[in-house]
N, C-alpha and C positions, 0 to 999 in steps of 0.2 A: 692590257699593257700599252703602254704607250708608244709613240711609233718612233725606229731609229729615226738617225739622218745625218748625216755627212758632215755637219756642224760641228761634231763630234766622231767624228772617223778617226781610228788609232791603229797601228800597224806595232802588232808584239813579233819581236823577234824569240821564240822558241827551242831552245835546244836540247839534246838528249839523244840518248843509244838509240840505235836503229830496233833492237827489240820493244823499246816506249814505244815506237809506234807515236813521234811527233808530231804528225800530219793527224794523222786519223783521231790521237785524242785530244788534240788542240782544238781541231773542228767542231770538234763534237760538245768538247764545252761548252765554246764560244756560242753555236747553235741553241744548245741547252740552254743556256743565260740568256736568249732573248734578240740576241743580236744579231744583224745581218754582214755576213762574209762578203766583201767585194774582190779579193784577189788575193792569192797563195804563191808564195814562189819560194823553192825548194833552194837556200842561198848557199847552202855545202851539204855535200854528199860523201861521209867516210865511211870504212869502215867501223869507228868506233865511234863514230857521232852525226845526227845529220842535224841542222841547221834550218828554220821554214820562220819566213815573216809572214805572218795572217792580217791580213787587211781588214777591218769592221768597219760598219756604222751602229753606233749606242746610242743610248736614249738623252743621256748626262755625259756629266763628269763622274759622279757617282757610278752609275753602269761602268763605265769603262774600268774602274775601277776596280768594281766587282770583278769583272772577266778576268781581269789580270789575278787576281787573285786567287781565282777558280783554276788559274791555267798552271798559278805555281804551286799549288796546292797538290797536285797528278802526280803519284809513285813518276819516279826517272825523268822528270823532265823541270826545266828551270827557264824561266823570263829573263832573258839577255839586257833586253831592252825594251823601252815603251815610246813611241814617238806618236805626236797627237798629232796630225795634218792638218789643225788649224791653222797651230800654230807654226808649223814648220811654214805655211805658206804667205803666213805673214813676217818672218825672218826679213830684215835690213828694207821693212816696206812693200808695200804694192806700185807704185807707180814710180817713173822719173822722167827728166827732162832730155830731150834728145832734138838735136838742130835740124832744122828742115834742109839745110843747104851745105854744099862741101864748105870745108875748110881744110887744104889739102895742101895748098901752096900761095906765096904771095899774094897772090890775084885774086886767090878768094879772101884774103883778108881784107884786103886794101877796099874790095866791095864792103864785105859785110860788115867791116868795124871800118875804123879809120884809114886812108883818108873821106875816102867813101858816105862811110852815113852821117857824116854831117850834113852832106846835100839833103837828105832824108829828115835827118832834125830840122834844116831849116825849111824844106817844104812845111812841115805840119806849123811852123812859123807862121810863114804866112796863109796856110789854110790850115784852123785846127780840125777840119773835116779828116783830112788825109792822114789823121792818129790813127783811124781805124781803117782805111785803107791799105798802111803800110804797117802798118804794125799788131802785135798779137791780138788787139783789141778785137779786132772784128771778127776773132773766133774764140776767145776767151771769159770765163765766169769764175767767181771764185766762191768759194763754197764756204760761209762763212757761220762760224759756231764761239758758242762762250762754252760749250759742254758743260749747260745745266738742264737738258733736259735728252739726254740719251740712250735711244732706242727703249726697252724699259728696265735701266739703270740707274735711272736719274741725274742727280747732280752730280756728276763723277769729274768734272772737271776739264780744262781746252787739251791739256795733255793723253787723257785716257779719252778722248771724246775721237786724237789724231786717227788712229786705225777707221772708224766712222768716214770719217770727209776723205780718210784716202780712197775707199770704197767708194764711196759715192762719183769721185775723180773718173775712177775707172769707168765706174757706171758709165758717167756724160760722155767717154770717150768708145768705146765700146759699141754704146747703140745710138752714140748721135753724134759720131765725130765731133764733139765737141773738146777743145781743150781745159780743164778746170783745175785748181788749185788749190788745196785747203788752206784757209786762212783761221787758226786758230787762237780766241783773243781769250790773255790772260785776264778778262774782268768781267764783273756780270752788272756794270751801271751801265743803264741804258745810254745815258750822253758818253760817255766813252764810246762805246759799241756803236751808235750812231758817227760819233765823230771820226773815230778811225776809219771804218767804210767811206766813210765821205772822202778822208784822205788820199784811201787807197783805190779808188773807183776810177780815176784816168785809166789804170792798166787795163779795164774791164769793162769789155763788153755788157755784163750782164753781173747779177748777184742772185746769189743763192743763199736764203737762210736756212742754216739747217739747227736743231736740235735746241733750241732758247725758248724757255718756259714761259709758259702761261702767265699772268699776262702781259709779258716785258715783250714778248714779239710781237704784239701789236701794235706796241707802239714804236718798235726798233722799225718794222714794216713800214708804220704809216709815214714817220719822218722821213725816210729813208727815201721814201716815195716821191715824197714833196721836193726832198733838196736837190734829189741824181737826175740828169737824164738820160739813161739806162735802166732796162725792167728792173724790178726786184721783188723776188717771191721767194715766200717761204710756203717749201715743199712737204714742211707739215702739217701745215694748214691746207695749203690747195690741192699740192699731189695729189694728199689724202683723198679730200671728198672730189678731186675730177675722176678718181678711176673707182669710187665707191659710187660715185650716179654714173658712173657707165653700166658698171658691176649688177646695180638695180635696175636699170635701164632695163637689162639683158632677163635678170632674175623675174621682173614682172610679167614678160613678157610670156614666159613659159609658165606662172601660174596665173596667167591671165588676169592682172588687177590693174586699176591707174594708181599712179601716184598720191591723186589727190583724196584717194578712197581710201587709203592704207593708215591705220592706226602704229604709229613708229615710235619706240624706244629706244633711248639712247641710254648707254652710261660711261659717261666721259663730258665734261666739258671743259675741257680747256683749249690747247691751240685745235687739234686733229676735229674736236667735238663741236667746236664753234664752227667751223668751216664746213664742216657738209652739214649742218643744221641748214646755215644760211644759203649753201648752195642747191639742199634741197627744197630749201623755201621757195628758191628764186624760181625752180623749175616746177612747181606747183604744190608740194607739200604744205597738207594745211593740220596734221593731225600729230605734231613731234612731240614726248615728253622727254625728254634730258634729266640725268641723274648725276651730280657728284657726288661728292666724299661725303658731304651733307646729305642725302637724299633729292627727292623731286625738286627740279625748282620751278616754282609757281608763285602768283600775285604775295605772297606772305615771306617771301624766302626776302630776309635782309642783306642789301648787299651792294655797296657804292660801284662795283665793278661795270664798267659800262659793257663787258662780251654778257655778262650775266643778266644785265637790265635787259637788253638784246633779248635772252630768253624769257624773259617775262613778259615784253610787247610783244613777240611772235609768235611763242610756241605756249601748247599745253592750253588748248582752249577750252578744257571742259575744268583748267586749275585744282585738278589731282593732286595731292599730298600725302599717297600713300608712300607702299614699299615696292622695288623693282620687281617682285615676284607679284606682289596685287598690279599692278601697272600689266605685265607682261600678260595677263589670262585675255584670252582673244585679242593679243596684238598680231599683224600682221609680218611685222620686219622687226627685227633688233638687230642695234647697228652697237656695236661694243669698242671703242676706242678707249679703254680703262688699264683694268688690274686682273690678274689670273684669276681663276674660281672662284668668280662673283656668282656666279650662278648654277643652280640645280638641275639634274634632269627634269626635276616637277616645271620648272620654270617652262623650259621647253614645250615641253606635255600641253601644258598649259594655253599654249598661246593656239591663233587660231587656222581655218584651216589654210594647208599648203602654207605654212608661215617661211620664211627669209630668215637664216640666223647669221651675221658676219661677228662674229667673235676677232677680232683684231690686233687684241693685246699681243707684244712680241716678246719674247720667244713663248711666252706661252699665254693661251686666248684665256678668255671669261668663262670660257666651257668646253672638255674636250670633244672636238668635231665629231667623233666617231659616235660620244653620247648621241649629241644634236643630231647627228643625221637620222638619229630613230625615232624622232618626231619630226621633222623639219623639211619642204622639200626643199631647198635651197640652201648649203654651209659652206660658209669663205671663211679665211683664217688669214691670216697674213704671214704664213710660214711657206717654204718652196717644198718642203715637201709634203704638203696637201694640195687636194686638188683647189681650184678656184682661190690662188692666191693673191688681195688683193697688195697690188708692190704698186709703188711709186713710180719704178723702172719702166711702166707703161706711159707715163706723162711727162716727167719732167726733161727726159733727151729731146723728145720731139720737140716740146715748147719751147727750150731754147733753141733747139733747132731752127723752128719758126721764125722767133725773135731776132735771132744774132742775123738770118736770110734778108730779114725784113729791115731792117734797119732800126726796130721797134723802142720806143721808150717806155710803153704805159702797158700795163697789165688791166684789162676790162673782166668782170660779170662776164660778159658773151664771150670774150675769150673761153672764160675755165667752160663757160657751158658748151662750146662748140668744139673743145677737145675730148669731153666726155663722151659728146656724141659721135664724134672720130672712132675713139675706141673701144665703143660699142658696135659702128659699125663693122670692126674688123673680123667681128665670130658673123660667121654665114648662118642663114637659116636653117639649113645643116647641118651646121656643126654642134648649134647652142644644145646643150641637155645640162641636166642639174649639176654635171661636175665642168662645165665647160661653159661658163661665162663671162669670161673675160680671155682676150688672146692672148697665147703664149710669149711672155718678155723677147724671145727668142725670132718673133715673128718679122720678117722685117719690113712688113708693109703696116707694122702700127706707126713708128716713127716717123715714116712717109705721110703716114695720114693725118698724122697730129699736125706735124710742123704746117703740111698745106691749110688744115681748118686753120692756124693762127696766121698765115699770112694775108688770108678771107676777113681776118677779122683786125685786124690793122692798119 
């Protein structure tokens, strides 16, 4: 069975006679169905009825469903209520706006607004340096999406995309005091989406693209680049592959291979798939084949897209045109930035010795871990409740952290590769084993360590 998690945490409120026996067969269902109990609390105690909310984590939406089901289904007792902890914790938002300075009485107005910041306004007049001096700029990013290409939900749109960039917000504040913003654009043409950024980049320090499909982000990126001066990265492209070459970094090490020896499978080529292709090139990988929706791509694959001509000049030297499971038989690494259960345990099986599986798809991977781990020394996922999660939340705080410290305009090649190796260096000799290769989001000496490799490299 598949494993709960918190994603899916539901609190049934329970009620019935004290002879039901509430508690004891509510648990017992819930237990029975699969699911894990995190907290009980007995909410009325009468004589002719007691009251108990049972806290889970499920597998689905589905599962939780089941339980509730299984619990009304119990001679003497009835579901009051069902509350999903998702969603209750995204009620009226995750984030908001809160003044750094009093506003209590005259005097602080007179500073902070009128008469006051005109002197403010006309400093950055005459020096427009002092915008980001005096103003949010010089700790500000905005976190920018068309919501077409969302976590793996797709094209779902800038509105259903909001709950996304407000997470993310928290994200940048959370573990890199950073301030962030979601800026959510109703349109998905590149010039649009380039021009508005451009409009709105005085307030900002720094830009974050997030969730904009394959392949309009490269070119929203590369414009983007040219016209601002202020960094601008997308964290599905980079994120990705700085904490996947840490992740390998870390992985090889304990089954003792180089990079440049290792026979690598990808499937995925779009934003996530192009970027650690290229960034494992850059760091010596010479042996990648890449899989999309088409299959392998190699010298014969037709295709004006310049990310995919890319994989033609660089990757797949032996020009393979099989299938991902002939591909995979004595590969070393499979690196999955795709679609759910692409793959078989034979796949796994298959591949060679001490192989590397990172299954990446979210919420749910290219193969479940628990298979992979019975062939595989090495399984990452990109889920928080597996071990060796690779999350974004390792690179992109730091980096702007870095950025926004430094004064930074330009995002280099040696940047992403000296942040990978930041946070590789964060797992000790010690500590590294197969479930432990990448440090915990939690840690707070990655952020430290990122931000200082980006100001090295600056």
């Amino acid at each position: 069975m598949a494993s709960t998690s918190p994603g899916y945490g539901i609190t049934i409120r329970v009620e019935g006679a004290p002879s039901a026996q509430p508690v004891a067969e509510a648990t017992a269902a819930i237990t029975k169905a699969g699911a894990t109990i995190t907290a009980l609390d007995v909410v009325e105690s009468l004589l002719e009825r007691v009251v108990v909310d049972v806290t889970c984590d499920t597998i689905n939406a589905d599962h939780a469903e089941e339980i509730t089901k299984a619990i009304s289904a119990l001679p003497g007792l009835s579901v009051r209520n069902v509350s999903d902890r998702t969603f209750l914790l995204h009620l009226g938002g995750k984030i908001e706006v809160q003044s750094k300075v009093p506003l209590k009485t005259r005097d602080d107005l007179s500073r902070a607004y009128t008469p006051g910041v005109a002197r403010i306004c006309q400093a950055i007049v005459d020096d427009p340096a002092n915008a980001r001096r005096l103003t949010i700029k010089r700790n500000t990013v905005a976190v920018v999406t068309d919501g077409s290409a969302v976590l793996g939900l797709g094209n779902i749109g800038p509105a259903a995309a909001l709950p996304v960039m407000e997470g993310k917000a928290a994200l940048f504040k959370r573990f890199g005091d950073v301030d962030a913003w979601p800026v959510c654009l109703d349109t998905q043409d590149v010039d649009e989406i380039v021009r508005t950024v451009q409009l709105i980049a005085p307030a900002y320090g720094g830009i974050n693209l997030e969730d904009i499909s394959a392949p309009r982000c490269f070119e929203v990126e590369r414009r983007l680049r040219e016209l601002l001066d202020i960094p601008v990265f997308h964290d599905d492209q980079h994120g990705t592959a700085i904490v996947v070459l840490a992740a390998l970094r870390n992985s090889l090490k304990l089954v003792k291979k180089e990079l440049a020896d290792c026979k690598i499978i990808m499937s995925g080529a779009g934003a996530a798939g192009t970027a650690i292709a290229r960034l494992l090139t850059i760091s010596g990988a010479k042996n990648i084949i890449a899989f999309d929706t088409k299959g392998a791509i190699h010298s014969g694959t037709k295709t004006q897209d310049p990310d995919r001509r890319w994989f033609i000049h660089h990757c797949n030297p032996t020009d393979f045109s099989g299938t991902i499971s002939e591909g995979l038989k004595n590969a070393d690494i499979f690196i999955g930035v795709s679609a759910p259960n692409i793959l078989k345990e034979s796949d796994v099986a298959g591949m060679g010795r001490d192989a590397i599986v990172f299954a990446l798809a979210n919420p749910d991977p290219e193969i479940d871990p628990v298979i992979a781990r019975k062939h595989a020394t090495v399984v990452a996922t990109g889920r928080s409740d597996q071990p060796n999660q690779i999350n974004n939340v390792l690179a992109f705080p730091g980096i702007f952290r870095g950025l926004l410290d430094a004064n930074a305009h330009k995002i280099t090649d040696e940047l992403l590769v000296a942040t990978a190796e930041a946070i590789a260096g964060c797992v000790s000799s010690e500590q590294l084993n197969a479930s432990f290769i990448v440090p915990s989001v939690f840690d707070p000496n990655v952020v430290k360590a990122v931000a200082a490799a980006v100001k090295k490299c600056v």
